[in-house]
Backbone of each chain as nested JSON, in Angstrom:
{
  "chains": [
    {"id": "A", "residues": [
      {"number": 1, "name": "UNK", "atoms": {"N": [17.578, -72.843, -38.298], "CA": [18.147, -73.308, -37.058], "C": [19.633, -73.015, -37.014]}},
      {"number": 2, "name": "UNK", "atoms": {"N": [20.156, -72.735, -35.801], "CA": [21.468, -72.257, -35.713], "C": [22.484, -73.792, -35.914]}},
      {"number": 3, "name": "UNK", "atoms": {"N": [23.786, -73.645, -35.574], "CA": [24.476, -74.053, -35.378], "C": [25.154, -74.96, -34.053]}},
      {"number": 4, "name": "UNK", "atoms": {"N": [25.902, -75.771, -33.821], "CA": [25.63, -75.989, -32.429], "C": [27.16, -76.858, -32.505]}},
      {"number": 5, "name": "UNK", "atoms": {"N": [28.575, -76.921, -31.412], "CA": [29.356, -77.732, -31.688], "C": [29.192, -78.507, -30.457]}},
      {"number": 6, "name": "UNK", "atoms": {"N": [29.133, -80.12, -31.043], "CA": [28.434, -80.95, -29.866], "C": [30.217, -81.808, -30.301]}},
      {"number": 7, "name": "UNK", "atoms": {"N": [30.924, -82.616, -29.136], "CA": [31.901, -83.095, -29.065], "C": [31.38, -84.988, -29.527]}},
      {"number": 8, "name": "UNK", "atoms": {"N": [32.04, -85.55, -30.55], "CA": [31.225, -86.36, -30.748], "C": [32.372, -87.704, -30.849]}},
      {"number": 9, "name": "UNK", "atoms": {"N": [31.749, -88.943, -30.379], "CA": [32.647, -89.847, -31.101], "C": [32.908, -90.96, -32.383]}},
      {"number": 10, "name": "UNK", "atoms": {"N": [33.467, -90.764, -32.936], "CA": [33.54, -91.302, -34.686], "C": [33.979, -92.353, -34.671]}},
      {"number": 11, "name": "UNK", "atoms": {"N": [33.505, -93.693, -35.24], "CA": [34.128, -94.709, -35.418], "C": [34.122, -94.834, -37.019]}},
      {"number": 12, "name": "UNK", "atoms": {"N": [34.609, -95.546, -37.397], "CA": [35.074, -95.075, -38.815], "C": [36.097, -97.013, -39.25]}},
      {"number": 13, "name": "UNK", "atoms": {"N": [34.68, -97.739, -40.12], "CA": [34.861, -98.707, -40.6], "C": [34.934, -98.656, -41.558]}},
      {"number": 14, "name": "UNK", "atoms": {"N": [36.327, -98.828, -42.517], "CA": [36.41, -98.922, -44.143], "C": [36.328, -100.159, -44.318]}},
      {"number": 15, "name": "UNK", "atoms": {"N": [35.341, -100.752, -45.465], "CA": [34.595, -101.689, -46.106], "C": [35.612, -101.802, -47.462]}},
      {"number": 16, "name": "UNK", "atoms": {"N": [36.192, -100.794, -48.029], "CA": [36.127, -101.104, -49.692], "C": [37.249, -99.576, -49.274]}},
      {"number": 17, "name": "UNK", "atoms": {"N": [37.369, -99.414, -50.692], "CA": [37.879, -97.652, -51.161], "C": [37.162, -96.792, -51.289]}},
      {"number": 18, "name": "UNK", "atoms": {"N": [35.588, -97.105, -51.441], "CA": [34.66, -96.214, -51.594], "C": [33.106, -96.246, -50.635]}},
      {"number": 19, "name": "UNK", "atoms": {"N": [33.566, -97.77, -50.121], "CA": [32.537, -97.84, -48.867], "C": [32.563, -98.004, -47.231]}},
      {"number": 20, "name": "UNK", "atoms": {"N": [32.077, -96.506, -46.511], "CA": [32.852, -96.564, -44.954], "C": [31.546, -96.792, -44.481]}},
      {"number": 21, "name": "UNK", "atoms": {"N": [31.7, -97.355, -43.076], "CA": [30.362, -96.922, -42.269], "C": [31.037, -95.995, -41.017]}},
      {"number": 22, "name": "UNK", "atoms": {"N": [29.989, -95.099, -40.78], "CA": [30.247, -94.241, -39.677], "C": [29.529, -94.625, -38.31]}},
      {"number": 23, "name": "UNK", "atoms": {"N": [29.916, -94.8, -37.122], "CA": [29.235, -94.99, -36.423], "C": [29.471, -93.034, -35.162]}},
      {"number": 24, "name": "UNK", "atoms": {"N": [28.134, -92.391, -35.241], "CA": [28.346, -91.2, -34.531], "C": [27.54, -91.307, -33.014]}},
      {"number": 25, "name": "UNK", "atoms": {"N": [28.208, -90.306, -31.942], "CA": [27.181, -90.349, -31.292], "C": [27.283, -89.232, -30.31]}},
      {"number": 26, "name": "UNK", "atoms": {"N": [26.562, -88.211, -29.739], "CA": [27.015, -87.544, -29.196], "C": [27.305, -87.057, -27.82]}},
      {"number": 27, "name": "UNK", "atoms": {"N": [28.091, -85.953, -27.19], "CA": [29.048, -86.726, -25.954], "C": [28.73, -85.634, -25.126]}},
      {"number": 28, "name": "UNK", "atoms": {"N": [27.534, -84.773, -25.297], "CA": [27.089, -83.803, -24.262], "C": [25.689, -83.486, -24.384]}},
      {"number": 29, "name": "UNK", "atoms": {"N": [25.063, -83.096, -23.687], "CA": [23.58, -82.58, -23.534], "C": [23.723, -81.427, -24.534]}},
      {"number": 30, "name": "UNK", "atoms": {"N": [22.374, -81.307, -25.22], "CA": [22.329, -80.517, -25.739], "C": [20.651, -79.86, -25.79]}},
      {"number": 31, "name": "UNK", "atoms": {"N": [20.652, -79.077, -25.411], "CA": [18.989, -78.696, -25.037], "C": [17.786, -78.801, -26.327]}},
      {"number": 32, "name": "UNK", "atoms": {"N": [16.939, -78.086, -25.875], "CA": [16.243, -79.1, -26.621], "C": [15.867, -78.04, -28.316]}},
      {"number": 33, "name": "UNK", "atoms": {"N": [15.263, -78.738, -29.052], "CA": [15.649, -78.096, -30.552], "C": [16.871, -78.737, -31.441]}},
      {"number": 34, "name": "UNK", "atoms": {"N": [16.88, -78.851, -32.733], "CA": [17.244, -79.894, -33.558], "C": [18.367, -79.309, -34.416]}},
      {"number": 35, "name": "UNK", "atoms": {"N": [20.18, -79.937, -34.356], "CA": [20.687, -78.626, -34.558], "C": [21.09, -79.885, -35.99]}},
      {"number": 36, "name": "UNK", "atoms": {"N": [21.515, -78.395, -37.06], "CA": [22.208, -79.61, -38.078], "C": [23.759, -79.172, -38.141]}},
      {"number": 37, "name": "UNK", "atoms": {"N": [24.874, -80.165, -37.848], "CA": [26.169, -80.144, -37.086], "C": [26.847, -80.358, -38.514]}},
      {"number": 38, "name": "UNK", "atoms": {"N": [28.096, -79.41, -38.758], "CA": [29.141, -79.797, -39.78], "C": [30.128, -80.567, -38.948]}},
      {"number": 39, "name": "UNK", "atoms": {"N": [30.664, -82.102, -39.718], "CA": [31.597, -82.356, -38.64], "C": [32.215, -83.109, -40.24]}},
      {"number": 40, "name": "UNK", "atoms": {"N": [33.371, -82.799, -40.122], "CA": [34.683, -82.895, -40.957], "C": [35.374, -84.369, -40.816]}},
      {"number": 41, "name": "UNK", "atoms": {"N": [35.735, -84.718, -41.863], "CA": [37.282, -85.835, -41.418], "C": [37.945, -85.826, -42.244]}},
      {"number": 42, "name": "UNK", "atoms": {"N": [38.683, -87.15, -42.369], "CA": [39.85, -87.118, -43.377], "C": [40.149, -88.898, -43.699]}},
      {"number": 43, "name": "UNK", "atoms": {"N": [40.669, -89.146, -44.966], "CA": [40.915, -90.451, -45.273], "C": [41.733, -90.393, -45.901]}},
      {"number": 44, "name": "UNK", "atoms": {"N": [42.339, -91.309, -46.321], "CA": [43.512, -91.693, -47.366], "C": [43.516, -90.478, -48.63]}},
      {"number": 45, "name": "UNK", "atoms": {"N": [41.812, -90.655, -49.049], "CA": [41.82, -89.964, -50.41], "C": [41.378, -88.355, -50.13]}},
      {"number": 46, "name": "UNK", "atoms": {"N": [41.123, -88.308, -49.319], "CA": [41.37, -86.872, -48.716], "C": [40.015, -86.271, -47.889]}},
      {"number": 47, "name": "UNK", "atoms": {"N": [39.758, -85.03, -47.738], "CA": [38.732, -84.818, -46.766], "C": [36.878, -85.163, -47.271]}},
      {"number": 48, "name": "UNK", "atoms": {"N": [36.323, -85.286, -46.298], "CA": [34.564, -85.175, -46.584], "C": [33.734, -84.672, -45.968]}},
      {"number": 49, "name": "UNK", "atoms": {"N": [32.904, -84.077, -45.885], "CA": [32.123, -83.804, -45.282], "C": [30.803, -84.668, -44.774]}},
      {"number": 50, "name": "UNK", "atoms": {"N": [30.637, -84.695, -43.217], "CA": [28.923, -85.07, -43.133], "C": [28.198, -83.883, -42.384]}},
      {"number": 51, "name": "UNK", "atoms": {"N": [26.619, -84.085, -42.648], "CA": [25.678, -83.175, -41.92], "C": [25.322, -83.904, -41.105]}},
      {"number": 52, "name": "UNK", "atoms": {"N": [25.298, -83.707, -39.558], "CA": [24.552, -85.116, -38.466], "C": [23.759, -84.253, -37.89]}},
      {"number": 53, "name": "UNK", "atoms": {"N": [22.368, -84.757, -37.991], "CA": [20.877, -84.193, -37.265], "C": [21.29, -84.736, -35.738]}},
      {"number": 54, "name": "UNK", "atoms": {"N": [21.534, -84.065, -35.14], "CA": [21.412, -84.598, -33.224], "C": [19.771, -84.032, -32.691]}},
      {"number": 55, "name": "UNK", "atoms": {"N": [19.235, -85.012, -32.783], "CA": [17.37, -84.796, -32.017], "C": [17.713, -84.553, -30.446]}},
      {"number": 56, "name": "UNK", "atoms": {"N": [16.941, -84.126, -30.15], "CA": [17.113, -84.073, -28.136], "C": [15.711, -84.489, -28.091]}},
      {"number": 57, "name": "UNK", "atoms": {"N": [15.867, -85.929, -27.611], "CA": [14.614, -86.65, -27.272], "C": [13.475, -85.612, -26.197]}},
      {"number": 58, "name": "UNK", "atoms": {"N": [11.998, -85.718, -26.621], "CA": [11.251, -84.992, -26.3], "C": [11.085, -85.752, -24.331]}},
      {"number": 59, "name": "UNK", "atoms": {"N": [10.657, -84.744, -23.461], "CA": [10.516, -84.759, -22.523], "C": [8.984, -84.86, -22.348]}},
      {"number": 60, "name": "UNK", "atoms": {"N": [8.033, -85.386, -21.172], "CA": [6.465, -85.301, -21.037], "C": [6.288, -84.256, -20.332]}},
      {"number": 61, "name": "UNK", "atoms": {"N": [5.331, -83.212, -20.528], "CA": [4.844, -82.048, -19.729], "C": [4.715, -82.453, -18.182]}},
      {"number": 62, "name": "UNK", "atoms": {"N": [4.233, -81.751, -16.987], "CA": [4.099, -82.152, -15.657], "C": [3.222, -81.336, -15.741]}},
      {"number": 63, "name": "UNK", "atoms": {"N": [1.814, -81.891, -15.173], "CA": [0.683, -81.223, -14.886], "C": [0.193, -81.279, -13.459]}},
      {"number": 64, "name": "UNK", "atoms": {"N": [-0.059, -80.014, -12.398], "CA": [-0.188, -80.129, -11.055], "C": [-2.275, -79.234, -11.037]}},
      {"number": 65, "name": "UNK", "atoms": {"N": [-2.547, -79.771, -10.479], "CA": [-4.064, -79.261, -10.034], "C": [-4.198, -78.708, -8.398]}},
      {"number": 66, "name": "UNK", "atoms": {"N": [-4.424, -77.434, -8.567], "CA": [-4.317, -76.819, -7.285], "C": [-5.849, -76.679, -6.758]}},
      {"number": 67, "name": "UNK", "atoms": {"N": [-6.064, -77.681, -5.619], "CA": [-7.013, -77.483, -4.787], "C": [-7.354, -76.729, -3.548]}},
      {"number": 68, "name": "UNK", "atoms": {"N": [-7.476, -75.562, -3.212], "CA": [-7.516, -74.902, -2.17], "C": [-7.874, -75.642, -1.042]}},
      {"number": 69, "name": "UNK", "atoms": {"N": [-7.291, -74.913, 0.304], "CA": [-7.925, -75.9, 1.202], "C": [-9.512, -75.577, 1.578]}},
      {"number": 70, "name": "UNK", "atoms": {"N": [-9.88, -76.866, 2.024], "CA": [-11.611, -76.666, 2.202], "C": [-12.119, -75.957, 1.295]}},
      {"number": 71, "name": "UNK", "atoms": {"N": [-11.652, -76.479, 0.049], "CA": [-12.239, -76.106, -1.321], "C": [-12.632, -77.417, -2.641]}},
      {"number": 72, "name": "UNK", "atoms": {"N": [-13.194, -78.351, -0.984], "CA": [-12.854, -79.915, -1.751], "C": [-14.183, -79.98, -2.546]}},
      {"number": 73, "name": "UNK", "atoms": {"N": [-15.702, -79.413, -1.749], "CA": [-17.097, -79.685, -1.796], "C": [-17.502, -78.202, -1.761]}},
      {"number": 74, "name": "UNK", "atoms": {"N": [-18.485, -78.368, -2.862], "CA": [-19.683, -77.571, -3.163], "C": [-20.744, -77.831, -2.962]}},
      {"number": 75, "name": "UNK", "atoms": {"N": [-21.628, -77.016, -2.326], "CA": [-22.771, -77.776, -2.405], "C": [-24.331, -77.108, -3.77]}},
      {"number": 76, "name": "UNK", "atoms": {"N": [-24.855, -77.383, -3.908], "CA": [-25.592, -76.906, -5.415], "C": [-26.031, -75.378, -4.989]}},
      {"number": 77, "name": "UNK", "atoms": {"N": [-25.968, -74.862, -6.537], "CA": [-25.471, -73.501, -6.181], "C": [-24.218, -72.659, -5.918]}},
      {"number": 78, "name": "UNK", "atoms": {"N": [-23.587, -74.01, -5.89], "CA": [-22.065, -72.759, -5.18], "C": [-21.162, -72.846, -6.701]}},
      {"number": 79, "name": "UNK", "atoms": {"N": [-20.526, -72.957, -6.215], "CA": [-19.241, -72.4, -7.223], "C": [-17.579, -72.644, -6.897]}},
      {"number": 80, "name": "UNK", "atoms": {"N": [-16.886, -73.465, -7.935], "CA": [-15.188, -73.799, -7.666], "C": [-15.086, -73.881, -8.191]}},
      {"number": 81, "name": "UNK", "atoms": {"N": [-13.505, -73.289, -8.295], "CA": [-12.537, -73.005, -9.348], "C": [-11.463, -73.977, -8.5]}},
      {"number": 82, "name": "UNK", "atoms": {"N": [-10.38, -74.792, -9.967], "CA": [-9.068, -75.239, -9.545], "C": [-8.176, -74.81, -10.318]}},
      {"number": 83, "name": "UNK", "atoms": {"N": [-7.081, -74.034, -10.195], "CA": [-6.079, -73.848, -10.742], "C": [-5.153, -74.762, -11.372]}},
      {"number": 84, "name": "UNK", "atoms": {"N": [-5.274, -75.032, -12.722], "CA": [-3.972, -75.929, -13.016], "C": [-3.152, -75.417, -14.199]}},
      {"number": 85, "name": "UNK", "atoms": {"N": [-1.722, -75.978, -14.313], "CA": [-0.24, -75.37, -14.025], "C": [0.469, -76.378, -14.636]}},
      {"number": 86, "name": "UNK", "atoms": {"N": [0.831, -76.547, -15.961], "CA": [1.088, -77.419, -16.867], "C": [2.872, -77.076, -17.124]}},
      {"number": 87, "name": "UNK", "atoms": {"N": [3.641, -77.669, -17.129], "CA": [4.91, -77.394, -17.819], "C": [5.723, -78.209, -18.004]}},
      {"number": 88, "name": "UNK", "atoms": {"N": [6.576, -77.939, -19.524], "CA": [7.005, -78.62, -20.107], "C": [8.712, -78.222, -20.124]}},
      {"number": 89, "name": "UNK", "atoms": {"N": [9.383, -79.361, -19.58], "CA": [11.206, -79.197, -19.463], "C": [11.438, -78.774, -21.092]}},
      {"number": 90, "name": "UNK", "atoms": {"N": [10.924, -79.181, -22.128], "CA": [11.301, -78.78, -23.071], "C": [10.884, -77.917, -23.359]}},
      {"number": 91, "name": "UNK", "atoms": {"N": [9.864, -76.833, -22.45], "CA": [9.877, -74.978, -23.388], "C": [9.055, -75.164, -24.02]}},
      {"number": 92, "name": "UNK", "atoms": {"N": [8.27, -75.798, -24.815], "CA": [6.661, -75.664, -25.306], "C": [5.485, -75.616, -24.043]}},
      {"number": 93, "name": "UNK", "atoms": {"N": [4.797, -74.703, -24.567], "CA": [3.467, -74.359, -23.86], "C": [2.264, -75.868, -23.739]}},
      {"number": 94, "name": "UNK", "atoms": {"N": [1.989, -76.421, -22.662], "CA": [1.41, -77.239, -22.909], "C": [-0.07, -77.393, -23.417]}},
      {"number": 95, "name": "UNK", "atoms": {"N": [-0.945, -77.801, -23.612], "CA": [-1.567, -77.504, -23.839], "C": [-3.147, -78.515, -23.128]}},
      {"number": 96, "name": "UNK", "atoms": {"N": [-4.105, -77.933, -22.507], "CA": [-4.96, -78.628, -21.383], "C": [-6.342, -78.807, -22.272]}},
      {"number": 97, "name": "UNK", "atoms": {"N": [-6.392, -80.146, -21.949], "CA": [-8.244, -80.466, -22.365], "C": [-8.519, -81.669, -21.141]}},
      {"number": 98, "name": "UNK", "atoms": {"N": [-10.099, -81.805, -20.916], "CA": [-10.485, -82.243, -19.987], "C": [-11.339, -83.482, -20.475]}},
      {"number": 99, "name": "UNK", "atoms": {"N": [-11.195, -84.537, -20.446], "CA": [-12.017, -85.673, -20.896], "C": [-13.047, -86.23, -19.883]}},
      {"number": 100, "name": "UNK", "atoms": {"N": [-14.39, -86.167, -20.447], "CA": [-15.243, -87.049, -19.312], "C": [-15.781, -85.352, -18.57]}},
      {"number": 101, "name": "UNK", "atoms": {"N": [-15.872, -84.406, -19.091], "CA": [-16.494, -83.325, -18.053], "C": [-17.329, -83.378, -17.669]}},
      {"number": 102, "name": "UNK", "atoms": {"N": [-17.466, -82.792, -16.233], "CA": [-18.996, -83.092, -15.607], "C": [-20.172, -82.105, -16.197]}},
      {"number": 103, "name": "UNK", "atoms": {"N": [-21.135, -82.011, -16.329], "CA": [-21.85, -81.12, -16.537], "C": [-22.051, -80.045, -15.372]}},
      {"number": 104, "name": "UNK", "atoms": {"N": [-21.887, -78.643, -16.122], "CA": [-22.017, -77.352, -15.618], "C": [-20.861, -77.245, -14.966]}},
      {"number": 105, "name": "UNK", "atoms": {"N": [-19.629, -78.106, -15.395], "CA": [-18.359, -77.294, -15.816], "C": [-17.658, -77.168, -16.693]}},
      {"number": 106, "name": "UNK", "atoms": {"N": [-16.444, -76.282, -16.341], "CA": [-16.06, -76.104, -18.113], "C": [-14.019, -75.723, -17.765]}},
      {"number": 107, "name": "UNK", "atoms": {"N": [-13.345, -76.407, -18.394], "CA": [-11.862, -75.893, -18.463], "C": [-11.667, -74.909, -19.263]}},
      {"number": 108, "name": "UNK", "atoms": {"N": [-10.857, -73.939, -18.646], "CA": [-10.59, -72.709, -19.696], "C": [-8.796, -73.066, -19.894]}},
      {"number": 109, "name": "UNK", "atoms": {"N": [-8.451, -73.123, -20.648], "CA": [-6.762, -73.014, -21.034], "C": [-6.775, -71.948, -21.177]}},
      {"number": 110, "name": "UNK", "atoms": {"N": [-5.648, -71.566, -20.399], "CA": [-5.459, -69.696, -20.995], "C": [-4.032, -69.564, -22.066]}},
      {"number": 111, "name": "UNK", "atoms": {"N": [-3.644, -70.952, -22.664], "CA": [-2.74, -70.832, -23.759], "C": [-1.308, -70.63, -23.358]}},
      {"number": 112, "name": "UNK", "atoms": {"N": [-1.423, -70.444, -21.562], "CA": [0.547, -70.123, -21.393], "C": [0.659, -71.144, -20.379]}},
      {"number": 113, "name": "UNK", "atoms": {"N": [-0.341, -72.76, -20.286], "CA": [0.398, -74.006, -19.732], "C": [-0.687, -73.62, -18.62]}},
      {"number": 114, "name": "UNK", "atoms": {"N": [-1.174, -72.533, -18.175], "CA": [-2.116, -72.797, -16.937], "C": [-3.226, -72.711, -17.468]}},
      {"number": 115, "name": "UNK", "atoms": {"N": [-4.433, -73.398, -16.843], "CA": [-5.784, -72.519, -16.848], "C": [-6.437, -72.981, -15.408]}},
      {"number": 116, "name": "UNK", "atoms": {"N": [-7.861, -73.259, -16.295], "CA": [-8.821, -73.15, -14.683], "C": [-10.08, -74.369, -14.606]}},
      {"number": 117, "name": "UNK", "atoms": {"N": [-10.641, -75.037, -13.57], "CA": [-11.554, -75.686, -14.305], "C": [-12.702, -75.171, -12.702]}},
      {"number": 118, "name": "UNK", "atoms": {"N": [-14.261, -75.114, -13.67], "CA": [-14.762, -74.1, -12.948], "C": [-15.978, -74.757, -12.771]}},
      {"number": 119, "name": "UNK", "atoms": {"N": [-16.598, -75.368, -12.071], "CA": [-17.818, -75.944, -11.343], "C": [-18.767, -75.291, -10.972]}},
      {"number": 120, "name": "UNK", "atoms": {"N": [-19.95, -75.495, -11.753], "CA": [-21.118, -74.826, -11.219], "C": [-22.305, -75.949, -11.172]}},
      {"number": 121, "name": "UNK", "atoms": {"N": [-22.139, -76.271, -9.956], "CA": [-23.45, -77.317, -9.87], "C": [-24.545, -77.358, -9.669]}},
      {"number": 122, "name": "UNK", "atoms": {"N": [-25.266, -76.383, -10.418], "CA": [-26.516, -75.776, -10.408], "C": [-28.096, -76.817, -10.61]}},
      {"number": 123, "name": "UNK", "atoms": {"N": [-27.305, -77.804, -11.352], "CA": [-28.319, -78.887, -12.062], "C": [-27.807, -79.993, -11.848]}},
      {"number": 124, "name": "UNK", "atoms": {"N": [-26.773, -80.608, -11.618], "CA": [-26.083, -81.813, -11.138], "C": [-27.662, -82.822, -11.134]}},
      {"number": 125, "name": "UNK", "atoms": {"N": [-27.696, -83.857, -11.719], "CA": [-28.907, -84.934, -10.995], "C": [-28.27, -86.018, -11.003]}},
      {"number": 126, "name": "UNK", "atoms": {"N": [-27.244, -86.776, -11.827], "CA": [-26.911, -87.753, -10.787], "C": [-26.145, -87.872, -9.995]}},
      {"number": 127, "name": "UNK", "atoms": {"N": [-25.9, -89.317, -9.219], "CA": [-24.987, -88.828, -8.021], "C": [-23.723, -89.84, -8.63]}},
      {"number": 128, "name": "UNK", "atoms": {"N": [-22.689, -90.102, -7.544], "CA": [-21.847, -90.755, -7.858], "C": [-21.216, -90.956, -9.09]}},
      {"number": 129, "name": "UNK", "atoms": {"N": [-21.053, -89.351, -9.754], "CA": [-20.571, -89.443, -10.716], "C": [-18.994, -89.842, -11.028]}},
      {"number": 130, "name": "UNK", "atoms": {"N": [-17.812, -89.743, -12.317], "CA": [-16.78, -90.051, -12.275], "C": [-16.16, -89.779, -13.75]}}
    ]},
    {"id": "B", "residues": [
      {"number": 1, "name": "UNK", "atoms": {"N": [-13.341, -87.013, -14.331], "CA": [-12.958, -86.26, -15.232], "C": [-11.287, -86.72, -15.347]}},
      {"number": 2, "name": "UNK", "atoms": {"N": [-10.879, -86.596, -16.627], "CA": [-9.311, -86.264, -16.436], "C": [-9.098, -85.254, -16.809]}},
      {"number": 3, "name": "UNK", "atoms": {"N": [-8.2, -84.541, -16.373], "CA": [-7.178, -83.203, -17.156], "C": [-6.353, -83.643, -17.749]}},
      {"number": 4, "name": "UNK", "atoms": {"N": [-5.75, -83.549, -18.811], "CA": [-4.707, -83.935, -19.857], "C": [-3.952, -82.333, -19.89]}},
      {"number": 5, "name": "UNK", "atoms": {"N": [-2.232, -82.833, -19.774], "CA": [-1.792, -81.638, -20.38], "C": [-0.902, -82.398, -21.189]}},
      {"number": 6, "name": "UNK", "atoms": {"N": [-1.161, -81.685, -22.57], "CA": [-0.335, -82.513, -23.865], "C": [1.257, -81.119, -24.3]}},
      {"number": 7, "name": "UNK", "atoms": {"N": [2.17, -81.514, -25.087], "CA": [2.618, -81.137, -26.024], "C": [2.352, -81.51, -27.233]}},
      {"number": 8, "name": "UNK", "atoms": {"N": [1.641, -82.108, -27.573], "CA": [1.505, -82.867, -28.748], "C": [2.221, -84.327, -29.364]}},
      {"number": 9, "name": "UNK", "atoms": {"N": [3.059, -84.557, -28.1], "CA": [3.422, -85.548, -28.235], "C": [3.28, -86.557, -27.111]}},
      {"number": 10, "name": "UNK", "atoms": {"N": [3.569, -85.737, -25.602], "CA": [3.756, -86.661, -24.769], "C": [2.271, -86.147, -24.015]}},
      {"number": 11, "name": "UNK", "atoms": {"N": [2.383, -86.515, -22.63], "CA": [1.18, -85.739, -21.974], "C": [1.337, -86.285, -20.519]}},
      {"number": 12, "name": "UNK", "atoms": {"N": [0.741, -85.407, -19.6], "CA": [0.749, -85.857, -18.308], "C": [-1.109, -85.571, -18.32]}},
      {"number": 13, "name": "UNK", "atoms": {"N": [-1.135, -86.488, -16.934], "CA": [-2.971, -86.265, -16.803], "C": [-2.72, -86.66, -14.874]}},
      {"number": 14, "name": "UNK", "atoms": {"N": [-4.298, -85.874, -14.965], "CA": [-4.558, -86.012, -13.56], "C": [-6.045, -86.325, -13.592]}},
      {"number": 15, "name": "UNK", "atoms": {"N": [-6.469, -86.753, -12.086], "CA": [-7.51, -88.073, -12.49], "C": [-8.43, -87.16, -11.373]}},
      {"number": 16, "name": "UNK", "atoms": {"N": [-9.368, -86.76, -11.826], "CA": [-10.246, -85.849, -10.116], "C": [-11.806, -87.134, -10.277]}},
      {"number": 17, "name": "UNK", "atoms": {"N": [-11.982, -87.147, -8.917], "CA": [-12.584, -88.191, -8.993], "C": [-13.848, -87.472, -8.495]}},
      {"number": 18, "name": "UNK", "atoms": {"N": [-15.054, -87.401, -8.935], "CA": [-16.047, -86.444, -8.18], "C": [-17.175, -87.735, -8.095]}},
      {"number": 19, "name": "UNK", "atoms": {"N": [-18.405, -86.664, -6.934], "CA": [-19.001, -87.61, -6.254], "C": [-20.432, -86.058, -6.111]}},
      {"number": 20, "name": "UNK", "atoms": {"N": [-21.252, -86.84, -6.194], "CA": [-22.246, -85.839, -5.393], "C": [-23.225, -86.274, -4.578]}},
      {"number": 21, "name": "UNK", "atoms": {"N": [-23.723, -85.931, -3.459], "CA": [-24.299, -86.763, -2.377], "C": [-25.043, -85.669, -1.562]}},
      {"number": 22, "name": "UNK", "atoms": {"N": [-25.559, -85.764, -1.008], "CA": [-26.703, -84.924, -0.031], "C": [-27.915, -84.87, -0.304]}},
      {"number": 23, "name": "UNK", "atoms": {"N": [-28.966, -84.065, 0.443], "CA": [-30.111, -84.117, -0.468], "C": [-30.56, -83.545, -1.401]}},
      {"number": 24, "name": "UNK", "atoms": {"N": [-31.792, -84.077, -2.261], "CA": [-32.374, -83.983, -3.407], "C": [-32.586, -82.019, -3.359]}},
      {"number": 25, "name": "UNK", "atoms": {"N": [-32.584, -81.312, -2.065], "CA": [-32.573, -80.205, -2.522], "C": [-31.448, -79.679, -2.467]}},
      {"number": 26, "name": "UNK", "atoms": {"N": [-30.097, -80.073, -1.847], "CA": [-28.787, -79.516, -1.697], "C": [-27.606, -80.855, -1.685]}},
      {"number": 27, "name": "UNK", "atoms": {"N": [-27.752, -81.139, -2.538], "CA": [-26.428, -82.187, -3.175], "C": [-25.548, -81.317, -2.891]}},
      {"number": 28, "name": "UNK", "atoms": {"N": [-23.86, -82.039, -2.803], "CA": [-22.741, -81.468, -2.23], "C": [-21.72, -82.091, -3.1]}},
      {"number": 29, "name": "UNK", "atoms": {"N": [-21.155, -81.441, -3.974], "CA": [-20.24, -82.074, -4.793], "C": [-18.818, -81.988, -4.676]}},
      {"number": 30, "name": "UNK", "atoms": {"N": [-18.229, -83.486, -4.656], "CA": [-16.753, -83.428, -3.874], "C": [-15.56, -84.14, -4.972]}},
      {"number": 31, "name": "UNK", "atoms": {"N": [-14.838, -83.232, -4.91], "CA": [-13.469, -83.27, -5.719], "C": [-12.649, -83.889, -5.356]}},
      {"number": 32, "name": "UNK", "atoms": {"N": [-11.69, -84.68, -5.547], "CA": [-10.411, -84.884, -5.06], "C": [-9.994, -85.668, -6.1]}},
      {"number": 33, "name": "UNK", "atoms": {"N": [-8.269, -84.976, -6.57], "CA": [-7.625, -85.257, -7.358], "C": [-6.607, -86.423, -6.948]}},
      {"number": 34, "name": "UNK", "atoms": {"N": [-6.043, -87.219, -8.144], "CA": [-5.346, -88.316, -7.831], "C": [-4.678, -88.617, -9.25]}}
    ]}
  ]
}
């Protein structure tokens, strides 16, 4: 992982000669991915170094289902497809599964956040399903 | 059905609510998402 200079603010409680607490925190957005930051100071007895992990809290994917119009009902025999369109503010590919499927359909993920879910109600017998 | 779209951590979902109705020789099956 690269490098990253994030502007930060240091509070800096000496306890003892040999015991500080640091309080860090940081003072700009920083996208997403986990950088590890050199940030320097100085004390009486002279300089130190710390390494500070800054996380960029994870974001939830947004998933949209595209229904064509008058593409609400099938009737047995026919055939529908819905387009859905997954994406994530943080840049990972999301990834789609379907819980509860009806029979004689099937979701395809095509692995880049979209796929398809595809209805064939050839055999359907009960009704009021959900 | 739901659709789930995960990262592996978080996830959004959508809720399609189906129904099938007509007759015993041509049932009509109806979608609508929520």
């Amino acid at each position: 992982m690269g490098s990253r200079r994030v502007a930060l603010i240091c509070t800096v409680l000496v306890i003892s000669p040999v015991l500080m607490l640091w309080a860090l925190s940081p003072q700009e957005q920083v996208s997403a991915g986990d950088d590890w930051l050199p940030v320097s100071s100085a004390n009486s007895a002279g300089s130190i170094a710390l390494t500070v992990r800054v996380a960029v809290a994870n974001r939830a994917p947004v998933l949209s289902v595209s229904i064509p119009l008058g593409a609400e009902s099938v009737p047995e025999g026919g055939h529908l497809e819905y387009g859905l369109a997954a994406e994530d503010p943080d840049g990972t590919v999301p990834s789609l599964i379907a819980v509860g499927l009806l029979k004689n359909s099937v979701l395809v993920d095509s692995g880049n956040g979209n796929g398809v879910l595809v209805f064939n109600p050839a055999s359907i017998k009960r009704a009021n399903t959900r | 059905m739901t659709v789930i779209a995960s990262d592996g951590m978080l996830a959004d979902s959508v809720h399609l609510s189906l129904s099938v109705s007509g007759t015993n020789r041509r049932p009509v099956l109806t979608v609508a998402a929520n």
